[in-house]
Biopython code that builds the backbone (N, CA, C, O; Angstrom):
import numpy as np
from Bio.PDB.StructureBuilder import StructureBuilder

atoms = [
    (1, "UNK", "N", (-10.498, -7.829, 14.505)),
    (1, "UNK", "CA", (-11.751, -7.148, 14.198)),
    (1, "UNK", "C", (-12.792, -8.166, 13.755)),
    (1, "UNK", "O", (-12.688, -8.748, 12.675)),
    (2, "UNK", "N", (-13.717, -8.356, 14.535)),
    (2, "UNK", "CA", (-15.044, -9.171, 14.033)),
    (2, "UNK", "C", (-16.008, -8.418, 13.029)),
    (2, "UNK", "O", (-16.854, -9.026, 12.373)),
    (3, "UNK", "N", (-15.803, -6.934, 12.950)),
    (3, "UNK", "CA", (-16.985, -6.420, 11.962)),
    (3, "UNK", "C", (-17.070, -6.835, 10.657)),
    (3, "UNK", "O", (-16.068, -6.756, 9.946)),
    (4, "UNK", "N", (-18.142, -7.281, 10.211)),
    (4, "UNK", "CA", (-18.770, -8.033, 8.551)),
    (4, "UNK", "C", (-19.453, -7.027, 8.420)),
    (4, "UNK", "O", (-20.416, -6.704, 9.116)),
    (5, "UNK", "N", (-18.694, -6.084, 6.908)),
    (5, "UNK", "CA", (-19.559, -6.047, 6.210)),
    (5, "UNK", "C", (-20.664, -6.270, 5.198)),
    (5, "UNK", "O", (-20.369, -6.876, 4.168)),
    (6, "UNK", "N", (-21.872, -5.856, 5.375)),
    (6, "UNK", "CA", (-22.871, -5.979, 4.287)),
    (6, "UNK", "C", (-22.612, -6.398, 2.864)),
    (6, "UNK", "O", (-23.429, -6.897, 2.090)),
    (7, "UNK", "N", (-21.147, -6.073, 2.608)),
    (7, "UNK", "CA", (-20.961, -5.893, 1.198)),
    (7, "UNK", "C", (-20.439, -7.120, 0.627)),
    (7, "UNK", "O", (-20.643, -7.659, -0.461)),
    (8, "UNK", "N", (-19.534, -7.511, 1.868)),
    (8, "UNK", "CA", (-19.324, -8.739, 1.719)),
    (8, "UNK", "C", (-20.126, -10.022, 1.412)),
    (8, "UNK", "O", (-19.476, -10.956, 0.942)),
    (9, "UNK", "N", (-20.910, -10.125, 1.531)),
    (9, "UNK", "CA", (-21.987, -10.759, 0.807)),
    (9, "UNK", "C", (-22.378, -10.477, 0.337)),
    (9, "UNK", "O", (-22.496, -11.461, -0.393)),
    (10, "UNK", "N", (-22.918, -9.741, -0.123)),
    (10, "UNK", "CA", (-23.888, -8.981, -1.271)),
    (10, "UNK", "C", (-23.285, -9.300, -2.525)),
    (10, "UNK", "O", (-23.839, -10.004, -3.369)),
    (11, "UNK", "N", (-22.174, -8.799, -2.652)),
    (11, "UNK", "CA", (-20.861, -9.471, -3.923)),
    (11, "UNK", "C", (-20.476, -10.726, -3.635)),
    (11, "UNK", "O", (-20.034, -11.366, -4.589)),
    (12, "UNK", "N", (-20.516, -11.219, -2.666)),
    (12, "UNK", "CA", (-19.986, -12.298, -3.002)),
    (12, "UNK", "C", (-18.124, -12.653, -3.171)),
    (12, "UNK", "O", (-17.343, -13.298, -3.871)),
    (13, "UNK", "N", (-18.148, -11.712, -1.984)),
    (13, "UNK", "CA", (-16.571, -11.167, -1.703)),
    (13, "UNK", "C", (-15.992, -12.190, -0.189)),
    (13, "UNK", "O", (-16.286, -11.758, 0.926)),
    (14, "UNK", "N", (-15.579, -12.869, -0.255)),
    (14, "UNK", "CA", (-14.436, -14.028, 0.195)),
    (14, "UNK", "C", (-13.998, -12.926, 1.341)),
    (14, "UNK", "O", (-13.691, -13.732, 2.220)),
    (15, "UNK", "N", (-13.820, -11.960, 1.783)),
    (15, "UNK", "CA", (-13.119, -11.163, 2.699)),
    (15, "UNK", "C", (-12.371, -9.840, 2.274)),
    (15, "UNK", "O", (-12.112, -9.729, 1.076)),
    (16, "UNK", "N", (-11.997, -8.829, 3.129)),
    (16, "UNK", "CA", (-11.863, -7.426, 2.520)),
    (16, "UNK", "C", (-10.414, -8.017, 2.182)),
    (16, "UNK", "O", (-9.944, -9.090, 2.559)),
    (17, "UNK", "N", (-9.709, -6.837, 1.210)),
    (17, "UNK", "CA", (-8.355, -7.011, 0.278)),
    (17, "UNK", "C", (-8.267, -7.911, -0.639)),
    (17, "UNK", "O", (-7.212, -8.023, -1.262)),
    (18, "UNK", "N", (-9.454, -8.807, -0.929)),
    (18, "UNK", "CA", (-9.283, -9.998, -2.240)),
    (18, "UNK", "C", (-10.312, -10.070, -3.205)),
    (18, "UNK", "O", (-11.459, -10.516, -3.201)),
    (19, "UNK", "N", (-9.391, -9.357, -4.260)),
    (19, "UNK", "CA", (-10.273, -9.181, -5.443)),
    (19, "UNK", "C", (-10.830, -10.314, -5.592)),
    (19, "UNK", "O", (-10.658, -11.262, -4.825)),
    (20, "UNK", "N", (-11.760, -10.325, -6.892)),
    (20, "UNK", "CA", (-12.416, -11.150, -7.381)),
    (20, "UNK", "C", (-12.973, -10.967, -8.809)),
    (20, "UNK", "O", (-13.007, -9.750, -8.991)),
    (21, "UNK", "N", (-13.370, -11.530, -9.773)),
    (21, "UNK", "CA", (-13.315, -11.284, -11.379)),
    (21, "UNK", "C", (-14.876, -10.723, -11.062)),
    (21, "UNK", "O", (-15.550, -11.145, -10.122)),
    (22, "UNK", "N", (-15.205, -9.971, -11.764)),
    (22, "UNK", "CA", (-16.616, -9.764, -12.245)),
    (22, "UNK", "C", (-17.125, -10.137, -13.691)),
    (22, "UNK", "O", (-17.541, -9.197, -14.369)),
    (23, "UNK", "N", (-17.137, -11.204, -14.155)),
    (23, "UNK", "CA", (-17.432, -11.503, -15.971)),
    (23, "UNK", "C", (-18.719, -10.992, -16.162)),
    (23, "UNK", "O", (-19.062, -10.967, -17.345)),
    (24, "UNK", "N", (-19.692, -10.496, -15.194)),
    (24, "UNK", "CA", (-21.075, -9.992, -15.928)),
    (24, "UNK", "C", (-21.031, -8.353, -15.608)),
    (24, "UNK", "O", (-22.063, -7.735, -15.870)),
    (25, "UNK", "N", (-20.110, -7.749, -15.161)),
    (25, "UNK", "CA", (-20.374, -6.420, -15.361)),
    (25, "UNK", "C", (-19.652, -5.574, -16.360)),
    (25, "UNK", "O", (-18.458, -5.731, -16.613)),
    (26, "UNK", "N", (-20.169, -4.963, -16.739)),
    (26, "UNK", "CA", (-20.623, -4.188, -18.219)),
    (26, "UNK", "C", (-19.167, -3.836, -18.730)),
    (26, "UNK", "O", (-18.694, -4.244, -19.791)),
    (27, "UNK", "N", (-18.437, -2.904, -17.690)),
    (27, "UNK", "CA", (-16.876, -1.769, -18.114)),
    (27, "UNK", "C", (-16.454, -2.492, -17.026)),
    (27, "UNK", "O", (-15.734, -3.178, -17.751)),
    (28, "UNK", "N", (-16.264, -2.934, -15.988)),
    (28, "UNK", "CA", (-14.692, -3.577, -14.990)),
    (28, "UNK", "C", (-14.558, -5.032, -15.284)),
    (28, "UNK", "O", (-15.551, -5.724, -15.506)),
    (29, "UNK", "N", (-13.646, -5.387, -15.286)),
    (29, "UNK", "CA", (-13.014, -6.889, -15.096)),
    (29, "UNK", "C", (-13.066, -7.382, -13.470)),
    (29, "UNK", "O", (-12.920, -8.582, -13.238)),
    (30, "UNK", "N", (-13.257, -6.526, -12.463)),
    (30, "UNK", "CA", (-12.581, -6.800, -11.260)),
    (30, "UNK", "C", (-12.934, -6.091, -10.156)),
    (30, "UNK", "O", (-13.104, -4.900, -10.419)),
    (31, "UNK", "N", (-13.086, -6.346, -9.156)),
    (31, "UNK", "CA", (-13.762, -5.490, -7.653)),
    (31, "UNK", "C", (-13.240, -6.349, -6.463)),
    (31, "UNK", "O", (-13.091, -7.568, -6.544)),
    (32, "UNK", "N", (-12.975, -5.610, -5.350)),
    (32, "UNK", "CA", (-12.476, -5.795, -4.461)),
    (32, "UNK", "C", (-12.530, -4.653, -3.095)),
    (32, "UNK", "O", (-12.201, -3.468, -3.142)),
    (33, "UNK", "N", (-12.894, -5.193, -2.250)),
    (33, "UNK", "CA", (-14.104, -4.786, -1.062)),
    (33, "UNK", "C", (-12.579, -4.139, 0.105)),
    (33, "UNK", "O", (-12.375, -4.986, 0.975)),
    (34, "UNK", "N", (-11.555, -2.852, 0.237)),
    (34, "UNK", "CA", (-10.844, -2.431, 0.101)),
    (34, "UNK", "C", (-11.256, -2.017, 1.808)),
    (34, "UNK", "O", (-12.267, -1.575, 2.353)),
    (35, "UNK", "N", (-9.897, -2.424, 2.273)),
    (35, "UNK", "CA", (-9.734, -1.668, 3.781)),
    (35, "UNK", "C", (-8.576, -1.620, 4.662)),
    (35, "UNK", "O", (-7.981, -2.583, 5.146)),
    (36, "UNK", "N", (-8.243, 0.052, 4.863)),
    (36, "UNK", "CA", (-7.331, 0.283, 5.397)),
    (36, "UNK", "C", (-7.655, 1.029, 6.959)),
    (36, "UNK", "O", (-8.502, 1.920, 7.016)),
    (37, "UNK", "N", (-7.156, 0.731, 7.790)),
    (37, "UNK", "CA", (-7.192, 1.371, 8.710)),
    (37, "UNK", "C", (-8.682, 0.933, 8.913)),
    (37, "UNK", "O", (-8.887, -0.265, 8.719)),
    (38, "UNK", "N", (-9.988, 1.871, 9.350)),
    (38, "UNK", "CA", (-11.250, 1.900, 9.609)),
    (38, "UNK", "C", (-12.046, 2.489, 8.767)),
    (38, "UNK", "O", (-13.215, 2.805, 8.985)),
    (39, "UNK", "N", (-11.221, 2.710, 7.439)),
    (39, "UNK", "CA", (-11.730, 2.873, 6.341)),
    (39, "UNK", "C", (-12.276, 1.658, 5.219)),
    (39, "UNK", "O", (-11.987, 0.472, 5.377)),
    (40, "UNK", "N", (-12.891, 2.031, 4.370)),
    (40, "UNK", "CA", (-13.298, 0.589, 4.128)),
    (40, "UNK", "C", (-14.202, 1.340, 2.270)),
    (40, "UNK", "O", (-14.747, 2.443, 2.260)),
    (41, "UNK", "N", (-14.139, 0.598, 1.223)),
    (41, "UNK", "CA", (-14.414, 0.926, -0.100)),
    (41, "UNK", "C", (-14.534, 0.219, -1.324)),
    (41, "UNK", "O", (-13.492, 0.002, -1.943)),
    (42, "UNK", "N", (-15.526, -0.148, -1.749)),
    (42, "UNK", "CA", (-15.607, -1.220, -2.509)),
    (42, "UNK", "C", (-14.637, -0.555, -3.933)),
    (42, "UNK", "O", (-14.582, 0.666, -3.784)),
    (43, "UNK", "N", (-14.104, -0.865, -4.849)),
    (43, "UNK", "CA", (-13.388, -0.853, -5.769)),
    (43, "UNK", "C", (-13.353, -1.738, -6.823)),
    (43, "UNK", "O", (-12.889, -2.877, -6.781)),
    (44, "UNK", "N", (-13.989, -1.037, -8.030)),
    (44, "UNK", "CA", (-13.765, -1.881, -9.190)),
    (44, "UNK", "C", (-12.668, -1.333, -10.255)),
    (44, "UNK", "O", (-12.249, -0.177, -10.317)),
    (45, "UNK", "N", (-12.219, -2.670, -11.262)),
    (45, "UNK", "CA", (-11.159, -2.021, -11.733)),
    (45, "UNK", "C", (-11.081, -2.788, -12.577)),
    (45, "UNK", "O", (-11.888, -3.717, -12.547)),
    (46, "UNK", "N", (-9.987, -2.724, -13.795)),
    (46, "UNK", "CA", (-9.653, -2.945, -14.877)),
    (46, "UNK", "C", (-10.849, -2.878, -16.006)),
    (46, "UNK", "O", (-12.039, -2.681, -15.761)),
    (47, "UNK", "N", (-10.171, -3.117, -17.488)),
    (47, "UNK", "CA", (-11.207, -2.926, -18.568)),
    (47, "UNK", "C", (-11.411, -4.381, -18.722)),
    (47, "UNK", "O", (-10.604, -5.308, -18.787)),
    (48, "UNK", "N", (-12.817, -4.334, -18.767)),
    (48, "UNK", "CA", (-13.197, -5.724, -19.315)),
    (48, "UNK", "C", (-12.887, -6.109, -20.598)),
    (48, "UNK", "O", (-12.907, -5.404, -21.607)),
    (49, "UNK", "N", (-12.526, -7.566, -20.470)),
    (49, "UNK", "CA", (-12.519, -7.866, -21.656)),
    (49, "UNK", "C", (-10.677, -7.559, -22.599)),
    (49, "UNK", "O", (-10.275, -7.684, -23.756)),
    (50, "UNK", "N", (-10.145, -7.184, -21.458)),
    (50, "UNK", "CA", (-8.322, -6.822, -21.766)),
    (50, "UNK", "C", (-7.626, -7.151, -20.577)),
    (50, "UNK", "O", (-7.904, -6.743, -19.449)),
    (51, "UNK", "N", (-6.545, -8.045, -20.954)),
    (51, "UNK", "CA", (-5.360, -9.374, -20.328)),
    (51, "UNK", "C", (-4.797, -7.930, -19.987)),
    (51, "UNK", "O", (-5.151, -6.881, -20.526)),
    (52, "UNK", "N", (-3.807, -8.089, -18.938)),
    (52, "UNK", "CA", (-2.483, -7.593, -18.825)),
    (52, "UNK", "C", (-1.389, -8.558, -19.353)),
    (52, "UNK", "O", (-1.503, -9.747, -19.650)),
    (53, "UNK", "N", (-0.150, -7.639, -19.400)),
    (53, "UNK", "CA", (0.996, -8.619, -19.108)),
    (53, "UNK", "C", (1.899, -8.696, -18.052)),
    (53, "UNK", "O", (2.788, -7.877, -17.822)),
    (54, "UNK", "N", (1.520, -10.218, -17.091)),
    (54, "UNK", "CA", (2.350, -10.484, -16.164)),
    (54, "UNK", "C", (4.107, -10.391, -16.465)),
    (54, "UNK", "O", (5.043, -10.220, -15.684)),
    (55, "UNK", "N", (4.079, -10.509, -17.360)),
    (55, "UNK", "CA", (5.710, -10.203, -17.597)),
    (55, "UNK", "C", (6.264, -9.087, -18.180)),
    (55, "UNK", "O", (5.638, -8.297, -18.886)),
    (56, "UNK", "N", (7.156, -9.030, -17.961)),
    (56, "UNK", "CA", (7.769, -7.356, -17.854)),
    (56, "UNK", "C", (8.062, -7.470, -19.782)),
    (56, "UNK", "O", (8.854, -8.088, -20.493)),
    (57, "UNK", "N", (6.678, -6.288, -20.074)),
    (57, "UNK", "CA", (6.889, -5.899, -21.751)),
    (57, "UNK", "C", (7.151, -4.202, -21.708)),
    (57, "UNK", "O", (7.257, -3.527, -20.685)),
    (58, "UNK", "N", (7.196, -3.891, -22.617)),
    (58, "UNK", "CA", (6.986, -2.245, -22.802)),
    (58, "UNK", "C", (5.403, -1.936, -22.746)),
    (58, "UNK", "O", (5.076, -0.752, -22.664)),
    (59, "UNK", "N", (4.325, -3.004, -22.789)),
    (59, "UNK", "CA", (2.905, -1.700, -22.553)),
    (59, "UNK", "C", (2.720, -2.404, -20.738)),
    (59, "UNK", "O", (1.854, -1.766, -20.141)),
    (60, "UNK", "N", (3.191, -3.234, -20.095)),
    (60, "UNK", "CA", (3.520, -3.600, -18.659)),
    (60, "UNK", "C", (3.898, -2.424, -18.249)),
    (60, "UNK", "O", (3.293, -1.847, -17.345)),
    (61, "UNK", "N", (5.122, -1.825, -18.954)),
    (61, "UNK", "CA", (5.851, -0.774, -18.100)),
    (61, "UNK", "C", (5.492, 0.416, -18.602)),
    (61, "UNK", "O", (5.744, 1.346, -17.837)),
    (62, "UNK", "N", (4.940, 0.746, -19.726)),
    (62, "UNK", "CA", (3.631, 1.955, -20.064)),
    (62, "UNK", "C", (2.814, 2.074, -18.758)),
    (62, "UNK", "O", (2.696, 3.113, -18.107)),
    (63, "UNK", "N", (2.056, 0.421, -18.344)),
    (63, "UNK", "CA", (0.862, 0.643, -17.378)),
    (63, "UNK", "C", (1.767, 1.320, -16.227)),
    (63, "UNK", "O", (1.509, 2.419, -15.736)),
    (64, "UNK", "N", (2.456, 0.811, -16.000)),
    (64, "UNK", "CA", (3.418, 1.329, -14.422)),
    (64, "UNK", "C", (4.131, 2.832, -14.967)),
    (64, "UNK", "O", (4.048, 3.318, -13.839)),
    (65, "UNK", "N", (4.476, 3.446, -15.409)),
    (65, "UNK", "CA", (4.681, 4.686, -15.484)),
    (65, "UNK", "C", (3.757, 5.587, -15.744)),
    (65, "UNK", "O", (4.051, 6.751, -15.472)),
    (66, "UNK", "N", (2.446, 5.313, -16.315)),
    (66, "UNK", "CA", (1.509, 6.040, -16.450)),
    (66, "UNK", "C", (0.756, 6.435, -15.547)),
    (66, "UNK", "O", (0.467, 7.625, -15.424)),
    (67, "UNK", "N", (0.080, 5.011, -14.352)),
    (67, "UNK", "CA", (-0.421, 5.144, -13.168)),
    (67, "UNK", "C", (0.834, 5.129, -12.318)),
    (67, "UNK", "O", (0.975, 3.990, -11.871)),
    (68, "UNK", "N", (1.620, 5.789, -11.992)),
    (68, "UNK", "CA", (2.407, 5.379, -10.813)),
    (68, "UNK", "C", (2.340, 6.186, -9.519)),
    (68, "UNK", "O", (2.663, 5.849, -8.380)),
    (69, "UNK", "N", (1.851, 7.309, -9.967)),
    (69, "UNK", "CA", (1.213, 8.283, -8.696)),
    (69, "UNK", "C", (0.278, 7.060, -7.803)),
    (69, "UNK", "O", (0.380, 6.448, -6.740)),
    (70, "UNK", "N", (-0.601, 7.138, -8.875)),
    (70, "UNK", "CA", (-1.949, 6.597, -8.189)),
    (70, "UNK", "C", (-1.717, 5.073, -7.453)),
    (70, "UNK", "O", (-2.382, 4.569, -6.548)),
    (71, "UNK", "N", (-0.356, 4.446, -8.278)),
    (71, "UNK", "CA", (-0.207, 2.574, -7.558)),
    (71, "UNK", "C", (0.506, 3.519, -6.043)),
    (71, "UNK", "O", (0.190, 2.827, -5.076)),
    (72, "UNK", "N", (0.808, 3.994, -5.852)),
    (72, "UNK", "CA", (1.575, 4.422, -4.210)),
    (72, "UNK", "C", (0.614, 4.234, -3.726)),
    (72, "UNK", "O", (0.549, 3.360, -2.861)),
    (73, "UNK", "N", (-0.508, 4.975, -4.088)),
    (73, "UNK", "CA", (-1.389, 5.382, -2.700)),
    (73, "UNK", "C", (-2.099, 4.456, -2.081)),
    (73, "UNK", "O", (-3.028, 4.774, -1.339)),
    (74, "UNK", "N", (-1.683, 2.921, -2.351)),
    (74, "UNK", "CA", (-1.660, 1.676, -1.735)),
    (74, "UNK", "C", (-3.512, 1.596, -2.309)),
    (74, "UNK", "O", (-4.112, 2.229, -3.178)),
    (75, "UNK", "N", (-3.926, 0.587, -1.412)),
    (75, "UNK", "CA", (-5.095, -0.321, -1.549)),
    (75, "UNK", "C", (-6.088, 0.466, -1.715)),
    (75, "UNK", "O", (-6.907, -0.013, -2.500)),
    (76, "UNK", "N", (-6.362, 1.460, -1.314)),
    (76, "UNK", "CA", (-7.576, 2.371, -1.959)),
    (76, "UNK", "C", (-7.566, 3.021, -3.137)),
    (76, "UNK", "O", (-8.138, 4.106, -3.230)),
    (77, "UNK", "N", (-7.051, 2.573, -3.983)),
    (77, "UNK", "CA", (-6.361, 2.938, -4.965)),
    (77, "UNK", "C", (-7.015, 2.173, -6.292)),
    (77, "UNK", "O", (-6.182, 1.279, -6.442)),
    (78, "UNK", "N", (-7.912, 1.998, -7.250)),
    (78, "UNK", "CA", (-7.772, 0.893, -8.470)),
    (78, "UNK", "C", (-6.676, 1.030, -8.980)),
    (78, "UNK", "O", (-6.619, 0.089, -9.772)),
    (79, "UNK", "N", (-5.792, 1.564, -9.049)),
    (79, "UNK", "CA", (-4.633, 1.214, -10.266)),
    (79, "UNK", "C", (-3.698, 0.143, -8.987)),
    (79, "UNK", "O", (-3.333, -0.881, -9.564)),
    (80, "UNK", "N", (-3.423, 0.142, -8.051)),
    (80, "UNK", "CA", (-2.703, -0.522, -7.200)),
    (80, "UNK", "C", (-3.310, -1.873, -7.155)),
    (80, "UNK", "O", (-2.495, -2.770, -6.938)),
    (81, "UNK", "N", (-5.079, -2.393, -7.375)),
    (81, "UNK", "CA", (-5.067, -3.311, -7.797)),
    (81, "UNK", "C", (-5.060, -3.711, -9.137)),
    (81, "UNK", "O", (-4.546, -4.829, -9.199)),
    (82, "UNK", "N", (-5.471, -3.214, -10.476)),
    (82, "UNK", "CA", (-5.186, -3.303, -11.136)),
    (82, "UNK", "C", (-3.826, -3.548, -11.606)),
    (82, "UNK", "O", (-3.587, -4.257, -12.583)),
    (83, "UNK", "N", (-2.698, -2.801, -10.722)),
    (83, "UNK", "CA", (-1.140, -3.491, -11.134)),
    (83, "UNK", "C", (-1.121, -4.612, -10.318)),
    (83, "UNK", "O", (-0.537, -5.499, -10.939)),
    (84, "UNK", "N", (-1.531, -5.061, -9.063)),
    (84, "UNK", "CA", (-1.095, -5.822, -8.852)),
    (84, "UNK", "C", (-1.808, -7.319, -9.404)),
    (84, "UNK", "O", (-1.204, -8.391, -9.441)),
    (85, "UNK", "N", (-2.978, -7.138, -9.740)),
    (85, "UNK", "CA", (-4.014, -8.160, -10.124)),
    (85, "UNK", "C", (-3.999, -8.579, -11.807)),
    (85, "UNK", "O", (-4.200, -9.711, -12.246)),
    (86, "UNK", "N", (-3.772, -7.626, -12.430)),
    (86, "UNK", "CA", (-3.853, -8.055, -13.869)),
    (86, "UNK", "C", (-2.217, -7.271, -14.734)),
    (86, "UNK", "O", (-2.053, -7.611, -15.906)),
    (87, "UNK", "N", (-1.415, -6.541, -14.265)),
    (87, "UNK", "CA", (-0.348, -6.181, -14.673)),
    (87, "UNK", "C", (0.592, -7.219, -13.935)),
    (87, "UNK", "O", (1.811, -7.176, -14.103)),
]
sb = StructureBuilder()
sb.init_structure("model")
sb.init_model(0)
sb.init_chain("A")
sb.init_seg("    ")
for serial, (resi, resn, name, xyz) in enumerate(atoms, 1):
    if name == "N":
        sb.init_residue(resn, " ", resi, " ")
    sb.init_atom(name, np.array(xyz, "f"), 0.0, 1.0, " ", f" {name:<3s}", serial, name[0])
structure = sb.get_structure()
């Protein structure tokens, strides 16, 4: 697929599926320019200003049982990047 989106530059987004930090916006840590199929969705996510833990703790596995509906529903999803990006 050769189609570029608009958005992709505009943010300042490297290519669709790869997040990227946002340090100047207000409530997300994180956005990422999201596409499945011929669908396509910009996505921001996490709380600014709060680490995950990459290693397996009890509020790690809080985050994963709490969102776990929502991490299935793959890449259109913020909690699916959010687990995979900062959990």
């Amino acid at each position: 697929m050769s189609y570029k989106d608009p958005r992709l530059k505009r943010f300042g987004l490297s290519g669709f599926n790869k997040p990227k930090k946002t340090p100047n916006h207000k409530t997300k840590s994180h956005m990422v320019l999201a596409r499945s199929g011929d669908q396509t969705k910009l996505i921001r996510f996490g709380q600014q200003g709060v680490s995950g833990d990459k290693n397996k703790t009890a509020r790690s596995d809080s985050f994963k049982a709490r969102h776990k509906a929502n991490i299935q529903r793959g890449v259109m999803s913020g909690a699916f990047w959010a687990n995979k990006v900062k959990w």
